[in-house]
N, C-alpha and C positions, 0 to 999 in steps of 0.2 A: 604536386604538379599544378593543383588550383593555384597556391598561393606564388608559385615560381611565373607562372604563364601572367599571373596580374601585376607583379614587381614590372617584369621583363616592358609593357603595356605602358605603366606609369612612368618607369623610369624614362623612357621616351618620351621627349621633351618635345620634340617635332610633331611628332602624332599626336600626342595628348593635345597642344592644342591648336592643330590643325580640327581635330575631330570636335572641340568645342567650337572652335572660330567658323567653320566653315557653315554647320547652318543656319548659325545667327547671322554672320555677311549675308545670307539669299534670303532670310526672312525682312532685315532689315533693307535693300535694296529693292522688294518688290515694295514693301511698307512704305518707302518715301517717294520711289519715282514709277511705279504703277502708273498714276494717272495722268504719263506723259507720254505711254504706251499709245501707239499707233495702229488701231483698231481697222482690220478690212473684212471681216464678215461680222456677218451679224444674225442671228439663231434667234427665229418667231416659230412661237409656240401657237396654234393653233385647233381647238376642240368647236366642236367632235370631230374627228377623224378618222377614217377603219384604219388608214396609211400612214406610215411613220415619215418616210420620206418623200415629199407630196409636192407635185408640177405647180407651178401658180396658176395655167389655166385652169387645173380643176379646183380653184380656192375661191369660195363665195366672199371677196374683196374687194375694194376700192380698185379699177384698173389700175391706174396709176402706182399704188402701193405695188400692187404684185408683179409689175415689171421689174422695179427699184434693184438696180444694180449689187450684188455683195449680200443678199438675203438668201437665208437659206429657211424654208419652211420646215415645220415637224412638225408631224398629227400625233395627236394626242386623243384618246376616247373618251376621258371621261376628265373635269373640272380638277376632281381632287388631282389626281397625277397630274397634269400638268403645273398646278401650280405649285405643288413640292418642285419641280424642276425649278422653277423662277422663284423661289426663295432661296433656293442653294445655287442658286450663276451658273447653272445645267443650260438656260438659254435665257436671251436678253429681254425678250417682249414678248407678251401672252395675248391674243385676240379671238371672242367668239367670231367663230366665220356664220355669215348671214343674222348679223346683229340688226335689226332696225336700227336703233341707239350707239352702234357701232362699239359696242362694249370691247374696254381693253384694259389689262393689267400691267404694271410695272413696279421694279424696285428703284425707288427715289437714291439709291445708294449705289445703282449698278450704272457707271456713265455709257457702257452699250446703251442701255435702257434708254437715256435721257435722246439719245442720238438718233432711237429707232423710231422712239415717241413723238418726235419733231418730225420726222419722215412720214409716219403716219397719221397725223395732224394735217399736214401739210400737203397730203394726196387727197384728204377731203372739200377742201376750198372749193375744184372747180364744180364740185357737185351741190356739195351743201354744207357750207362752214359751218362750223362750232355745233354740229351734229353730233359728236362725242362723245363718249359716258366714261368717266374715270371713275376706274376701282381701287380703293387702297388693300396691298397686302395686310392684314389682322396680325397683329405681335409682333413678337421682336426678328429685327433683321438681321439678317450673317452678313459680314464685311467679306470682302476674298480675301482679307487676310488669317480670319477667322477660316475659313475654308480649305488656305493654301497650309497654313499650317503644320495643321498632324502631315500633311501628305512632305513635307520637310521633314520632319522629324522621323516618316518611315523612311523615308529614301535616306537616311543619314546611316538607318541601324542597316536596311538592306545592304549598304555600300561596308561599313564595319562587318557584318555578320559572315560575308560572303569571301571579304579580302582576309578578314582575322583568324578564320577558322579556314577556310579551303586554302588558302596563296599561304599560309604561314605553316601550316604540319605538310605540304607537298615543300617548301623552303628546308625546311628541316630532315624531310627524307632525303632529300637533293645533297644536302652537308653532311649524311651521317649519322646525326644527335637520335635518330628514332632507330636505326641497326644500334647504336648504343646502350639505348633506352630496352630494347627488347632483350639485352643480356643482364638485367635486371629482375628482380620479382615482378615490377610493374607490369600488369596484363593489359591488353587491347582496350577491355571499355573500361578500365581503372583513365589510361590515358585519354580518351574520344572522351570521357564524364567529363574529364577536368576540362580539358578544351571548351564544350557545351558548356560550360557552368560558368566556366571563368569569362565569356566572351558575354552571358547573357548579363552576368553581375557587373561587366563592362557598357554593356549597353544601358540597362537600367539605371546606372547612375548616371552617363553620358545625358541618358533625356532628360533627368530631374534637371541636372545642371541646367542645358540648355533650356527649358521650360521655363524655368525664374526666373533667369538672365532678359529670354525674348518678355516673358510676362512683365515686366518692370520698364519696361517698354511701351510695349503695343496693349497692355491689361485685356489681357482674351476673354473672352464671355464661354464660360461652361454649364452648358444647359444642365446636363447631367452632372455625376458623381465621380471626384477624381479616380478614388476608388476602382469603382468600373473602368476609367480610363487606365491606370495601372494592370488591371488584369489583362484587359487586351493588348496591351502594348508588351505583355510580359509575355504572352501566348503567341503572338505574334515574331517575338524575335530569339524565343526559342524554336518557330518554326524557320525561321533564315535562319540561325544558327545551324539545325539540321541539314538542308540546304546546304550549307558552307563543309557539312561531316561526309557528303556524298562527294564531294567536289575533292577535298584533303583525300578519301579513300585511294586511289589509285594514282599517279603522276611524279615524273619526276624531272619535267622541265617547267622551271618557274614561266617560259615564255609561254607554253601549249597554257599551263592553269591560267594566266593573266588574260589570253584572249575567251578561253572559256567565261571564268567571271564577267567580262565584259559581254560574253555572248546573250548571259544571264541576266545579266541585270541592267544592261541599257534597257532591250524589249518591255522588262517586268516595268521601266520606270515612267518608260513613255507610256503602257497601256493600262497601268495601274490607275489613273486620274489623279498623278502627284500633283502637272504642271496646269493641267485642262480638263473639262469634260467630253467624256466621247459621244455625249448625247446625242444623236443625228449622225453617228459612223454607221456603218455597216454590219449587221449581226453577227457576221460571221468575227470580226473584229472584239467585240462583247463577248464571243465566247470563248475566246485566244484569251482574253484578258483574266476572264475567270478559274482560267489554271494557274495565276501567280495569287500567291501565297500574301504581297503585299494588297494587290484589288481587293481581299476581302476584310485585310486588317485596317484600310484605310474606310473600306464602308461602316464599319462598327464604331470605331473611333468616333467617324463624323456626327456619325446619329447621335450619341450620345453625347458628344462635345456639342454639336449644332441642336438637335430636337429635341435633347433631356431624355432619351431610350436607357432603358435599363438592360443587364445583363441578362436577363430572360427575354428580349426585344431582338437583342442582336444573337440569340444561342446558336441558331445557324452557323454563320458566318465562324465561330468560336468550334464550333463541330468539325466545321472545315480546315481549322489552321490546326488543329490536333492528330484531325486524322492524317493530312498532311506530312505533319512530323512526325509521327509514326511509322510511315512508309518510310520515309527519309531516313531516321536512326536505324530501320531496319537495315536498307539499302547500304547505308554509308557503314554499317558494322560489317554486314557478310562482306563486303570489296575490300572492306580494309587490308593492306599489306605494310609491314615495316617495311618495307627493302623494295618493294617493286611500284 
């Protein structure tokens, strides 16, 4: 069944290379015409802060700046955290509030940044020009393409893992092939194994492909170890895989499973921080997010592709896609039905 379910996969000439072609098109489209992108807010980080989401009246700043149309503030408590946010494009500009020297940080790479920097320059003038203190961020910078990346390459296997495995064994009950299949020796998790296995050994070669193909391109900078990068991404879409075995359990109209998947994994893609950060949303939003399975595969990935973390850095996040699919194989085994 492994080796029948990965022919059936390849021999499809459409799918095969839609599923290569389609995340190198959005990696290579944000990569050329990004910086033609048409920018109307803009995310200032400011410490110390007790408050995440903070009024400009109460912000010790240049009046003028803190009117400034399209800004959004975010308190931050303490140095370090904010300024991991403004290394990774979490927000555009960093500012001590009640700086004498009006201390401020930016990434020379981020063109929010350069736009905010000019705004806040520029609200000093009528007070006391070139009062300013520029800080350089220390080491090497992430590009958003470095950023956007992994989060392409998860929403590629979420979208594979969740159509391949759920929409294709509910397709298959739907025509028969699994009431057929069950008058066979073949048992319940001989078939779900093959499925899980075949879709994850689908996946895993899908990303090396496309990994080379974008790298020979854009040459991505990996802090860390590919290695690690491999486990988590393996971890990770064996957990949508599983996902995909709860969705296959039960159904036998291709049109109910098709909006379900879509119920699933648009949410998971917008709140996962595929396309943006949510930095500055609303808690309650951050916590919706941290029940998909990709939010945490896309935070492990980044640390180590962006800040060189090791697999004992990210073991949380790794505890959590496990346990995950755990429930999920349990789930998707006890529902399973051939026939109904």
């Amino acid at each position: 069944m492994f080796h029948a379910r990965n022919l059936e996969f390849f021999r499809d000439w459409s799918a095969l290379g839609w599923t290569f072609l389609f995340p190198f098109l959005i990696v290579a489209g944000f990569g050329i015409i990004f910086g033609s992108k048409d920018y109307t807010e803009y995310k200032v980080g400011v410490f110390p802060s007790q408050h995440e989401i903070i009024q400009y009246e109460n912000i010790d700043l240049p009046s003028s700046f803190k009117q400034t149309r399209y800004i959004k503030f975010i308190g931050f408590k303490s140095f370090e955290e904010s300024i991991e946010k403004l290394k990774h494009h979490k927000i555009d500009f960093l500012v001590k509030a009640g700086s004498k020297s009006h201390e401020y940080w930016v990434s020379d790479s981020s063109p929010k940044g350069y736009i905010v920097e000019r705004l806040f320059k520029g609200s000093l003038f009528p007070d006391a020009p070139n009062l300013s203190e520029k800080k350089e961020i220390k080491g090497n910078e992430i590009r958003y393409i470095d950023w956007l990346f992994p989060g392409i390459l998860a929403m590629n296997m979420m979208f594979s893992a969740l159509w391949g495995v759920g929409y294709v064994v509910v397709r298959y009950r739907k025509m028969g092939v699994l009431k057929r299949l069950n008058a066979t020796p073949l048992t319940a998790f001989e078939y779900l194994s093959s499925q899980v296995l075949s879709r994850i050994f689908i996946l895993m070669f899908t990303l090396v492909v496309v990994w080379v193909a974008c790298n020979l391109v854009f040459k991505f900078r990996v802090a860390g170890s590919y290695f690690d990068l491999f486990v988590i991404f393996f971890v990770g879409g064996m957990c949508l895989s599983a996902y995909g075995l709860v969705i296959a359990a039960r159904g036998f109209s291709e049109e109910f499973t098709s909006g379900v998947v879509n119920f699933i994994s648009w949410p998971m893609m917008f709140l996962s921080e595929v396309w943006f950060s949510l930095e500055g949303s609303p808690r309650w939003i951050k916590l919706i997010a941290k029940l998909f399975p990709l939010t945490h595969m896309l935070t492990a990935v980044r640390r180590v592709m962006n800040d060189g973390a090791k697999l004992s850095d990210v073991s949380m996040e790794i505890a959590i896609l496990i346990i995950m699919t755990i429930i999920s194989i349990i789930v998707g085994a006890a529902l399973f039905s051939w026939n109904k």
